[in-house]
C-alpha positions in Angstrom: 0.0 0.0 0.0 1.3 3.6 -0.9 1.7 6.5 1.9 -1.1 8.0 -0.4 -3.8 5.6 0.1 -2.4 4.8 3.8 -3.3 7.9 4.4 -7.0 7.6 3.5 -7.1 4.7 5.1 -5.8 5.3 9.0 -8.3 3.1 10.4 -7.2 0.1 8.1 -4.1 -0.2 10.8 -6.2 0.8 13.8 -8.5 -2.3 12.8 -5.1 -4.6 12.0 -3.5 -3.0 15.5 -6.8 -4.3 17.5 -7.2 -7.7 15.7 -3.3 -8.7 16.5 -4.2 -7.4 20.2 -6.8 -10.0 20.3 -4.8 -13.0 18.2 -2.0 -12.3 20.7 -3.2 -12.1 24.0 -3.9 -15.7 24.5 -0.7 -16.1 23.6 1.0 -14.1 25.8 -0.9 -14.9 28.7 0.0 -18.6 27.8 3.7 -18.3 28.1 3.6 -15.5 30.9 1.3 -17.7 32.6 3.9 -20.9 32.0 6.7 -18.6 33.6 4.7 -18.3 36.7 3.9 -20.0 40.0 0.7 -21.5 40.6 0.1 -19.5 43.6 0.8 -16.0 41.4 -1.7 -17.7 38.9 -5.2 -18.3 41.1 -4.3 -15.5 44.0 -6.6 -12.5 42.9 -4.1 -10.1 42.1 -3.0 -12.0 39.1 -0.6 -9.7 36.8 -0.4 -10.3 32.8 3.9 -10.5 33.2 5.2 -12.4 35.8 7.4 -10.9 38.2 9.6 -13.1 38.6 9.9 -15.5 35.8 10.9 -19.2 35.8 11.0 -22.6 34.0 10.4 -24.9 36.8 6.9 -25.4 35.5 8.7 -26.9 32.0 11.1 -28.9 34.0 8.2 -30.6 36.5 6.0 -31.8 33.0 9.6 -33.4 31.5 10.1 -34.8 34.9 6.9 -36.0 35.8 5.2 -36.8 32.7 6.6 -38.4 29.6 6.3 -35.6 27.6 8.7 -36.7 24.9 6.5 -40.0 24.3 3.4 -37.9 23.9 5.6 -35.6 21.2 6.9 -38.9 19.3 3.2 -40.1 19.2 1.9 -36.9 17.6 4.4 -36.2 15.1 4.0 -40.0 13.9 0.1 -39.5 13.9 0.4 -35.8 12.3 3.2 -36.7 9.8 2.3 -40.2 8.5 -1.3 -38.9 7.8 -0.1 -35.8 6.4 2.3 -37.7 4.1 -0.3 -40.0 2.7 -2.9 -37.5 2.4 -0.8 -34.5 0.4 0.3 -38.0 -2.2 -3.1 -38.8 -2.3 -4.7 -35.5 -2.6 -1.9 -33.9 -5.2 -3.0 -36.8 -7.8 -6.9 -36.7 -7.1 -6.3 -32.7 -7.1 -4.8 -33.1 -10.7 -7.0 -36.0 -12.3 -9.8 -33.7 -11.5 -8.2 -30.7 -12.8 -6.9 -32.7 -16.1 -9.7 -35.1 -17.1 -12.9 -34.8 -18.2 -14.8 -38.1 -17.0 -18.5 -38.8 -16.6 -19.7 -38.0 -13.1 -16.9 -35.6 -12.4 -19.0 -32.7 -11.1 -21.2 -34.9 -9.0 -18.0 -37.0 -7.4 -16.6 -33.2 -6.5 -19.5 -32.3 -4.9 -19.4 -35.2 -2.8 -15.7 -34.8 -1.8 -17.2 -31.5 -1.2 -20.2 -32.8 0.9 -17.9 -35.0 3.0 -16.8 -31.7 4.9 -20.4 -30.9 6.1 -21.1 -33.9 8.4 -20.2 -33.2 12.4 -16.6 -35.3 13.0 -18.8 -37.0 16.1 -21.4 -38.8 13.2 -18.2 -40.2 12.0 -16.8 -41.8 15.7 -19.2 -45.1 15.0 -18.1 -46.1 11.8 -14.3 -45.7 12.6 -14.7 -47.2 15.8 -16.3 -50.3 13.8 -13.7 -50.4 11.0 -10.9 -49.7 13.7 -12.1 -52.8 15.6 -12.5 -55.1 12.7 -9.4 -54.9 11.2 -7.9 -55.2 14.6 -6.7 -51.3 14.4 -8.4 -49.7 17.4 -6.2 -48.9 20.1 -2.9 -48.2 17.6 -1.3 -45.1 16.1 -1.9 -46.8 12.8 -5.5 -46.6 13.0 -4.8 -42.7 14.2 -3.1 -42.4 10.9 -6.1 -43.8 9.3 -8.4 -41.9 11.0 -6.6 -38.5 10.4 -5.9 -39.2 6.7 -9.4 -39.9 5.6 -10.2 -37.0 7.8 -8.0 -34.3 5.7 -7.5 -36.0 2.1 -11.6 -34.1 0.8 -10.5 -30.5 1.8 -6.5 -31.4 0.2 -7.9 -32.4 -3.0 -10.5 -29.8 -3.1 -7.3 -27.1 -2.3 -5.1 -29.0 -4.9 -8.0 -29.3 -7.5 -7.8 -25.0 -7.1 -4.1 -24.7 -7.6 -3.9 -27.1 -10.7 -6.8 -25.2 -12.0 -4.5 -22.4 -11.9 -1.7 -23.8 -14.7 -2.7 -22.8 -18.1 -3.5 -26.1 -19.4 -1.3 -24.7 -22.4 1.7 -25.4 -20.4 0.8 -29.3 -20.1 0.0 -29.1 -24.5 3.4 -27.6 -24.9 4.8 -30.6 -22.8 3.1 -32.9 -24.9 4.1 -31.3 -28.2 7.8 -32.0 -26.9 7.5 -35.6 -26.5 6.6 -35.4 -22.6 4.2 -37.8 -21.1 1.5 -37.2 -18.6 4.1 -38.6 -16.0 6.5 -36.1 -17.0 4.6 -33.8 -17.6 3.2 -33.8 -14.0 6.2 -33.9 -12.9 9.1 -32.0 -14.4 6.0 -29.2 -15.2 2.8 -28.8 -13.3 4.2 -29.9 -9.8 6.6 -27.6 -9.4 4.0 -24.5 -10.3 1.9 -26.1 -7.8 4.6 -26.2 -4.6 3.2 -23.3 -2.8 -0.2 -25.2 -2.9 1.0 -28.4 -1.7 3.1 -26.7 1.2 -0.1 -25.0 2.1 -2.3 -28.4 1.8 0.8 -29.9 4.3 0.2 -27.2 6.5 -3.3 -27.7 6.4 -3.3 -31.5 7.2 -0.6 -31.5 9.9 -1.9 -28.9 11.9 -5.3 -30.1 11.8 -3.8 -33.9 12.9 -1.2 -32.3 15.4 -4.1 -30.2 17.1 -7.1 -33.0 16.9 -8.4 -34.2 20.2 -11.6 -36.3 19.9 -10.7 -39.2 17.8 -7.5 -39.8 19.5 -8.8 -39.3 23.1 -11.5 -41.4 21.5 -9.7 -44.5 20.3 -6.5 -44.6 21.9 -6.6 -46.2 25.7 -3.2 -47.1 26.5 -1.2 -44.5 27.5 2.1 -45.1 26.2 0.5 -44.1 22.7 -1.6 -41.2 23.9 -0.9 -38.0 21.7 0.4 -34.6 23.2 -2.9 -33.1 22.9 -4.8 -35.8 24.7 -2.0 -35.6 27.6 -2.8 -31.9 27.7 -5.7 -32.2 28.2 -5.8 -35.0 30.6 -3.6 -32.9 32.6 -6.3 -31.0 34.5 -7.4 -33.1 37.6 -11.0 -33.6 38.9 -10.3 -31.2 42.2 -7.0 -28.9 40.8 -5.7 -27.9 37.6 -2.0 -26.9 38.1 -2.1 -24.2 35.3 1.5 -23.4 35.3 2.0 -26.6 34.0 -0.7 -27.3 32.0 0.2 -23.7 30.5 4.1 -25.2 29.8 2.8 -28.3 28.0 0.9 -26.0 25.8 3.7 -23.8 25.0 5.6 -27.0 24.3 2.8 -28.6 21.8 2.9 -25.1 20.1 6.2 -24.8 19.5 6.3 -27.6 16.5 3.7 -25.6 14.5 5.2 -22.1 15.1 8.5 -24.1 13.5 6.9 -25.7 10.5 5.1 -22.4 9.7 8.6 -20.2 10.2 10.1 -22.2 7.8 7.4 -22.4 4.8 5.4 -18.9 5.3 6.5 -17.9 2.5 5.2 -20.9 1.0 2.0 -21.0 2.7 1.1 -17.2 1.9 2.5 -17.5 -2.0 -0.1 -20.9 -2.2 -3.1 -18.5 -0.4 -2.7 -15.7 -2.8 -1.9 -17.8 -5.9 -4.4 -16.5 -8.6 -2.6 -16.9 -11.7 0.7 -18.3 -12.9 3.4 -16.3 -15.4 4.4 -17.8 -18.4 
């Protein structure tokens, strides 16, 4: 935006001030309230910085909970699902993008439709399947779970972005001698990597963070995931928030280091609109 039009537009960055004040108090009071003793947390003069900061609240959930096990079992639930469902989803994304077949409108409207059904009309049927094929109780069937779970919205998201490569590109290819294999690869996928960073981004956040399915179908607790521990954490007559405030920091700090590293990705692949030739 040019100093001209921010000029006529002062309250654009009054709004954008106030709605990162909102986004970012949580936040804060998260890690301040981490940082903190429980007695400075529940006494009534509770302050929004602590006075005098510490990490024996991260050092009590390492010690007294097995922290790193809950972390091993969600990155193995989040990333195996969010492999097989960015495969999956980058070749439905492009058949549907590339093919003309009979029933293609109606089958995307019911990938589509998928997405409108409450996740709790979904817990009886997995919980069958799970226990048929011997699954329930096992990160596997997590992994199941989670990929059928994401792999509708990925393809709908990859259908978009392969709708945006001129399909001249792919004639060009094929007027060279290329393939539909090469083709895909060596000259539509690589048009399409902000799109599939953002579908990753997508699918493992939304398996990193789920709760229901995996406090749902997983008993033991040696293959609980991290947010099931969390939220476990709080007792029937206490909740030590300190520490239930650490583990959160802690099952935050994965995401906030996948989206560092492939923002630029992930804001290229939400603004994509068009591709230069």
């Amino acid at each position: 935006m040019s100093r001209s039009r921010a000029g006529r537009h002062p309250y654009a960055y009054v709004i954008l001030v106030l709605a990162a004040i909102l986004a970012g108090f949580p936040v804060v009071y998260m890690v301040s309230s981490s940082l903190k003793p429980l007695s400075a947390i529940v006494s009534g003069l509770a302050t929004l910085l602590p006075k005098h900061p510490s990490l024996a609240s991260y050092a009590t959930i390492f010690q007294h909970y097995p922290i790193l096990s809950y972390i091993t079992n969600s990155l193995w639930a989040a990333g195996a699902s969010t492999l097989i469902a960015v495969v999956a989803s980058t070749f439905a994304g492009y058949g549907f993008s590339r093919f003309q077949f009979r029933g293609k409108s109606t089958m995307l409207l019911f990938v589509l439709a998928t997405q409108m059904f409450p996740s709790v009309m979904l817990f009886v049927p997995y919980y069958k399947l799970l226990g048929l094929y011997g699954l329930s109780n096992s990160l596997v069937g997590l992994v199941l779970v989670y990929t059928a779970a994401v792999i509708p919205f990925c393809s709908w998201m990859m259908y978009g972005f392969f709708n945006g490569v001129p399909r001249e590109l792919d004639e060009a290819a094929s007027i060279d001698g290329c393939g539909r294999v090469v083709t895909f690869v060596s000259v539509v996928a690589p048009l399409t990597l902000p799109g599939v960073i953002s579908t990753t981004i997508y699918a493992f956040v939304t398996g990193w963070n789920e709760y229901m399915f995996a406090a749902l179908f997983i008993t033991s607790d040696s293959k609980k995931t991290l947010s099931v521990a969390i939220g476990q954490m709080a007792g029937f007559d206490s909740v030590r928030w300190n520490e239930l405030m650490a583990a959160s920091v802690v099952s935050s700090l994965p995401l906030l280091v996948v989206f560092l590293f492939l923002q630029r990705y992930f804001i290229s692949g939400m603004t994509q609109g068009s591709v230069k030739g």
